[in-house]
MARKEKOL-246866 format. One record per residue: residue number from 1; residue in one letter; chain; x, y, z of N, C-alpha, C in turn. Coordinates in steps of 0.1 Angstrom, whole numbers, padded with zeros to 4 digits. Layout:
N
NUM_A_A_X_Y_Z_X_Y_Z_X_Y_Z
...
end
This chain:
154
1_X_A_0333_0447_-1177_0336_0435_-1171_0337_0437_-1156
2_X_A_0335_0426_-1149_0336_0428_-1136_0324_0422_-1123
3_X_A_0325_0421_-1113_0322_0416_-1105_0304_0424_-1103
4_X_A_0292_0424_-1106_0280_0433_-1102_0274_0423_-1094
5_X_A_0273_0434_-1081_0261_0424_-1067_0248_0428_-1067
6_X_A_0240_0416_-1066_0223_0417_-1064_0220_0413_-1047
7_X_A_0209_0418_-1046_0202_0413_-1037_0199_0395_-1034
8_X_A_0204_0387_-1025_0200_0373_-1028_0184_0371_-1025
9_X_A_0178_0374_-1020_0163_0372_-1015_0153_0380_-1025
10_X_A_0156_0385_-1035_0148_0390_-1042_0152_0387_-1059
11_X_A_0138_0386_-1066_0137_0379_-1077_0132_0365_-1082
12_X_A_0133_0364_-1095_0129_0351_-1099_0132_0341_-1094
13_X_A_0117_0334_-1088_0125_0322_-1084_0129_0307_-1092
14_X_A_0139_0303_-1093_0142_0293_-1102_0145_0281_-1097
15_X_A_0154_0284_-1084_0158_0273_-1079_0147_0267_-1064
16_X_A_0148_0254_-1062_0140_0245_-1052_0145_0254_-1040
17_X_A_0141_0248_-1030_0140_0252_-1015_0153_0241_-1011
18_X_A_0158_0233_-1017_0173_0231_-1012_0184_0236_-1014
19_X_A_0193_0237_-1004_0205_0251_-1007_0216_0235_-1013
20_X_A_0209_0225_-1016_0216_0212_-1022_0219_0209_-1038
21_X_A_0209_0219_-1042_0212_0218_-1054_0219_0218_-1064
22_X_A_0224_0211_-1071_0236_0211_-1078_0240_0220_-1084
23_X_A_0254_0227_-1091_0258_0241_-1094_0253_0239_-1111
24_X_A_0253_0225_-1114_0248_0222_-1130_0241_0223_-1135
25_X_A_0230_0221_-1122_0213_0222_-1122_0211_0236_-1126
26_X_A_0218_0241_-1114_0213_0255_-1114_0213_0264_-1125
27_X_A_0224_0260_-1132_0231_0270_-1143_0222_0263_-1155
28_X_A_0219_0252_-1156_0208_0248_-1165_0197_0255_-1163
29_X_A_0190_0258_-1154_0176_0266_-1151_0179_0280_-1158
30_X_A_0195_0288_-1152_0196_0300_-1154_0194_0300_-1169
31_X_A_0203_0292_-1177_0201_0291_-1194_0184_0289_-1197
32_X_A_0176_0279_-1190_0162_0281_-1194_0156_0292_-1195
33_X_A_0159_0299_-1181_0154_0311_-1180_0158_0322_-1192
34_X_A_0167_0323_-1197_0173_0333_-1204_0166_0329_-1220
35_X_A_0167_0322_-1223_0159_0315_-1231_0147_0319_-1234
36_X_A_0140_0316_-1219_0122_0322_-1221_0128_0335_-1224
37_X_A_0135_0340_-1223_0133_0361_-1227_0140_0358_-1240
38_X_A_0142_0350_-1250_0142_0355_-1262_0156_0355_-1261
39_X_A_0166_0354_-1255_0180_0354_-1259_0186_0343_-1264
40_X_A_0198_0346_-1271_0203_0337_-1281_0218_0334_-1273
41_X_A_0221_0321_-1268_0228_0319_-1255_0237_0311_-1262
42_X_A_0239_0308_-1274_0243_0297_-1282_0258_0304_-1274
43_X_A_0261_0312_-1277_0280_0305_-1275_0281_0318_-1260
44_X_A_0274_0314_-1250_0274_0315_-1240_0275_0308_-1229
45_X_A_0286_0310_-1218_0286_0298_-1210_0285_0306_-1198
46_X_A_0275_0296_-1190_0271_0298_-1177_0274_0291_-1167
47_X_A_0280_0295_-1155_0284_0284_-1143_0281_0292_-1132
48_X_A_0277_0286_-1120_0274_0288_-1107_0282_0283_-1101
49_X_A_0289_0294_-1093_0295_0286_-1079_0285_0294_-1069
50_X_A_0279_0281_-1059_0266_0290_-1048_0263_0302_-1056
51_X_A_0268_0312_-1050_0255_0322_-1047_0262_0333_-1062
52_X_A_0271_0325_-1067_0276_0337_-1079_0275_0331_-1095
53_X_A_0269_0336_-1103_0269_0332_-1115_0283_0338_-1123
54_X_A_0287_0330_-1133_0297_0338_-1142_0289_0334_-1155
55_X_A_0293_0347_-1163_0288_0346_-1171_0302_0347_-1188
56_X_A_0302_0340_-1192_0315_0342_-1203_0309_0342_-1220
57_X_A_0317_0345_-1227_0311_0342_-1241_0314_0354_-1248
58_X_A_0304_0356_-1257_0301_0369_-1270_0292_0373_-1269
59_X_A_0284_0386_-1271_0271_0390_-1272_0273_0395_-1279
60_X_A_0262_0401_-1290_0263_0411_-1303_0261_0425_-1301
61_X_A_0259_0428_-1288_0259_0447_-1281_0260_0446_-1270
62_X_A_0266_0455_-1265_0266_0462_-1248_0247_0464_-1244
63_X_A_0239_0464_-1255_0225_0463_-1248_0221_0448_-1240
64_X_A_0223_0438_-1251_0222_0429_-1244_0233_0421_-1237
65_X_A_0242_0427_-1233_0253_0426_-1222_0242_0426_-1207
66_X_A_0243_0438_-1214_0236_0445_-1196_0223_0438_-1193
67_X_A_0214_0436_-1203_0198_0425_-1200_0206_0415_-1199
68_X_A_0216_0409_-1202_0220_0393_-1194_0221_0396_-1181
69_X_A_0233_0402_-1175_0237_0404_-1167_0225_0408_-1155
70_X_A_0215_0416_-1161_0207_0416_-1152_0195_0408_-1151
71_X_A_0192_0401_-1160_0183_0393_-1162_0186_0379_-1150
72_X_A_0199_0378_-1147_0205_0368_-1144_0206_0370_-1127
73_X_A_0210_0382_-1127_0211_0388_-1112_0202_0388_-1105
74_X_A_0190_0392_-1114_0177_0394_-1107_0167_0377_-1105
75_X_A_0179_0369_-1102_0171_0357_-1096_0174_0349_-1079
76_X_A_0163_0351_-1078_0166_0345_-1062_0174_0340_-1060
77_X_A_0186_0345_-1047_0196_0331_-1041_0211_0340_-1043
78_X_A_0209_0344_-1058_0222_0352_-1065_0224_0359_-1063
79_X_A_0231_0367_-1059_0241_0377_-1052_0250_0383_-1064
80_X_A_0258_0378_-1067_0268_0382_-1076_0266_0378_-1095
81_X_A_0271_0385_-1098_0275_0380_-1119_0284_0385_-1118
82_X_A_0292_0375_-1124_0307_0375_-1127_0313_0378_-1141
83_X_A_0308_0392_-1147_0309_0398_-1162_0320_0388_-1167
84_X_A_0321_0382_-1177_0332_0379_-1185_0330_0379_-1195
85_X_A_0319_0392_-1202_0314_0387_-1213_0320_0401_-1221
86_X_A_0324_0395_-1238_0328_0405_-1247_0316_0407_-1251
87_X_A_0316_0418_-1262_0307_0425_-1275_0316_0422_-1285
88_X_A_0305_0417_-1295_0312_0412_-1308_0321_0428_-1315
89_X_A_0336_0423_-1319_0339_0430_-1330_0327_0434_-1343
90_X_A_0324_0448_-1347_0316_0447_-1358_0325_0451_-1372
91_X_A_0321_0444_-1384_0329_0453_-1395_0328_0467_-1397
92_X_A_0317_0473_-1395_0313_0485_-1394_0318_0495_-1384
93_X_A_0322_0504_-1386_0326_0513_-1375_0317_0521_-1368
94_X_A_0314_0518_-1356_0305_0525_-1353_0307_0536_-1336
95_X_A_0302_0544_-1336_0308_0550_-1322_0304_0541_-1308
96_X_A_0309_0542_-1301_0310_0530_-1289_0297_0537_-1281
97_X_A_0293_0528_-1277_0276_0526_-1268_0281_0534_-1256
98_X_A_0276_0548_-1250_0278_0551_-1240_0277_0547_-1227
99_X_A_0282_0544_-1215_0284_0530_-1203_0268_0531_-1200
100_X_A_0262_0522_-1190_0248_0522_-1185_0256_0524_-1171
101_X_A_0247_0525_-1162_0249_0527_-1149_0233_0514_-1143
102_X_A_0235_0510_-1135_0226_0505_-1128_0216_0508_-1116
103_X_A_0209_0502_-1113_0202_0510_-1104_0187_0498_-1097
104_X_A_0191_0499_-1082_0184_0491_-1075_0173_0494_-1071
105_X_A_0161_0489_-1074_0150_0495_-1066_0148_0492_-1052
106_X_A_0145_0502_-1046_0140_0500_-1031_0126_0505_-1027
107_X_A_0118_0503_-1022_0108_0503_-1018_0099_0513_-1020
108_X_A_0086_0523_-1027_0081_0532_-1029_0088_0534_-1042
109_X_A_0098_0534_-1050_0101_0533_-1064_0091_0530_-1074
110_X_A_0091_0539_-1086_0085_0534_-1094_0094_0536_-1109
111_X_A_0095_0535_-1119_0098_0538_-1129_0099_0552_-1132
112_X_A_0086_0560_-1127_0087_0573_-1131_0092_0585_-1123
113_X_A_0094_0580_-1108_0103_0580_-1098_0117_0583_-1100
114_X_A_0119_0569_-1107_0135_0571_-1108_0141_0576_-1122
115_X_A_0132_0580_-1132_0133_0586_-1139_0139_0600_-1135
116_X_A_0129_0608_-1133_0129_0616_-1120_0143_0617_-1116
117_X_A_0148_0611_-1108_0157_0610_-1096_0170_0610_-1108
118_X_A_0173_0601_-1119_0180_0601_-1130_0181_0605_-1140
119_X_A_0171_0615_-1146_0171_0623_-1158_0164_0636_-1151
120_X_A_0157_0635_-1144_0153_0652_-1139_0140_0652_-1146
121_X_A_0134_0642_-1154_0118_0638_-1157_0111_0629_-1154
122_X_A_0100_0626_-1149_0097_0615_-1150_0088_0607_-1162
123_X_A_0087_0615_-1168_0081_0614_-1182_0091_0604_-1190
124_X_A_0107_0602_-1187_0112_0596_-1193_0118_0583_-1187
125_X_A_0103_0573_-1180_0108_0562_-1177_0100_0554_-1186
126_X_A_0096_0552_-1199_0093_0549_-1209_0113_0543_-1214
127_X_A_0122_0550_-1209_0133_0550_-1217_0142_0537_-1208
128_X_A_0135_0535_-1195_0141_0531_-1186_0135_0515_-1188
129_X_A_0120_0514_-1190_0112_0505_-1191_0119_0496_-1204
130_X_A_0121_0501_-1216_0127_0496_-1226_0139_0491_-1226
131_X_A_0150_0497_-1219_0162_0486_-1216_0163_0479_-1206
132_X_A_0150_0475_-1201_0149_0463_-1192_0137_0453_-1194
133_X_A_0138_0456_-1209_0125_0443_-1219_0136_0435_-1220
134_X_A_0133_0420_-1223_0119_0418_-1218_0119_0416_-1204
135_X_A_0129_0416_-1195_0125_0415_-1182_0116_0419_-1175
136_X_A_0113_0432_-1180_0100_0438_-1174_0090_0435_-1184
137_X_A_0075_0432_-1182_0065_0429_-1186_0057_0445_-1190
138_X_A_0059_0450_-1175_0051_0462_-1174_0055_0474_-1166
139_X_A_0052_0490_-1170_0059_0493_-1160_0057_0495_-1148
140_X_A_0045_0489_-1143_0039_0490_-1127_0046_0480_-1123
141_X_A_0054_0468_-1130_0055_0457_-1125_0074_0457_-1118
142_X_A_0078_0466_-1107_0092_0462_-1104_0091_0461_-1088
143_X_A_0102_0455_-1080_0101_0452_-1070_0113_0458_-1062
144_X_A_0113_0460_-1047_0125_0461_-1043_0139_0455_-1039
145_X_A_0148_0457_-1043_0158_0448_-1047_0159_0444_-1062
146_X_A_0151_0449_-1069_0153_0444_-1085_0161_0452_-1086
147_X_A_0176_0448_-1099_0180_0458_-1104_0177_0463_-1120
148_X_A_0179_0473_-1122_0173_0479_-1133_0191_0486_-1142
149_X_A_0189_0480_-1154_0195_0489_-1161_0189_0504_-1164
150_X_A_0197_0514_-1163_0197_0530_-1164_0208_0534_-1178
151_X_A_0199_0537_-1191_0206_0541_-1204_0211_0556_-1201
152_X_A_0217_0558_-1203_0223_0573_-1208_0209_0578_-1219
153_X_A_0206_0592_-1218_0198_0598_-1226_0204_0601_-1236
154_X_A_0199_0600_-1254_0203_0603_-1259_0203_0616_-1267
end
């Protein structure tokens, strides 16, 4: 939980070219958006104040924790997500998801790059590319200022 900052000028763009837009509006687009990627938002609540999203609710894993959160960050205007989101208790015991780290791209970056730079291969941004579906399409497709979830290798 906690406060993670994005880039405002880079990413999806969702909202109009007025800085007028309502915080209702806005957070209704952000839910559209989240939607087109296949997420299940049902007991998830979304609010914008200006330039900061919060994000509150239940998710069913720390995977799709982190694809909200970034999914959400990485849209134009947005600066901040305001984590307030749990992982469901499971009945099953299971060992706890080891943390992700994040990671901004900046310019000349590629997937296999920062593979590279964070596992010592670049052979293993295949691993990087998959916890940032569906946000990512492809993996030639990232920009600077996107942020990227970074998994722990297992």
């Amino acid at each position: 939980m906690g406060l993670i900052s994005f880039m405002k000028n880079a990413g999806a763009k969702l909202f109009g070219k007025s800085d007028e837009e309502k915080n209702e509006e806005k957070a209704a687009k952000i839910a559209s958006h989240l939607k087109s990627y296949g997420f299940n938002i049902a007991d998830l609540d979304i609010a914008v104040d200006d330039e900061t999203i919060t994000l509150a609710g239940e998710v069913d894993s720390l995977i799709t924790k982190n694809r909200l959160i970034v999914a959400v960050g990485n849209v134009e205007g947005i600066t901040k997500v305001d984590d307030r989101l749990v992982v469901k208790a499971v009945a099953v015991v299971t060992p706890p998801e080891p943390e992700k780290q994040f990671y901004t791209v900046v310019s000349g970056d590629t997937l296999s790059k920062i593979a590279k730079q964070v596992y010592g291969n670049a052979n293993k941004y295949p691993v990087i590319f998959e916890a940032n579906t569906p946000m990512l399409k492809h993996p030639d497709k990232i920009y600077p200022g996107q942020v990227l979830v970074i998994p722990p290798l297992d």
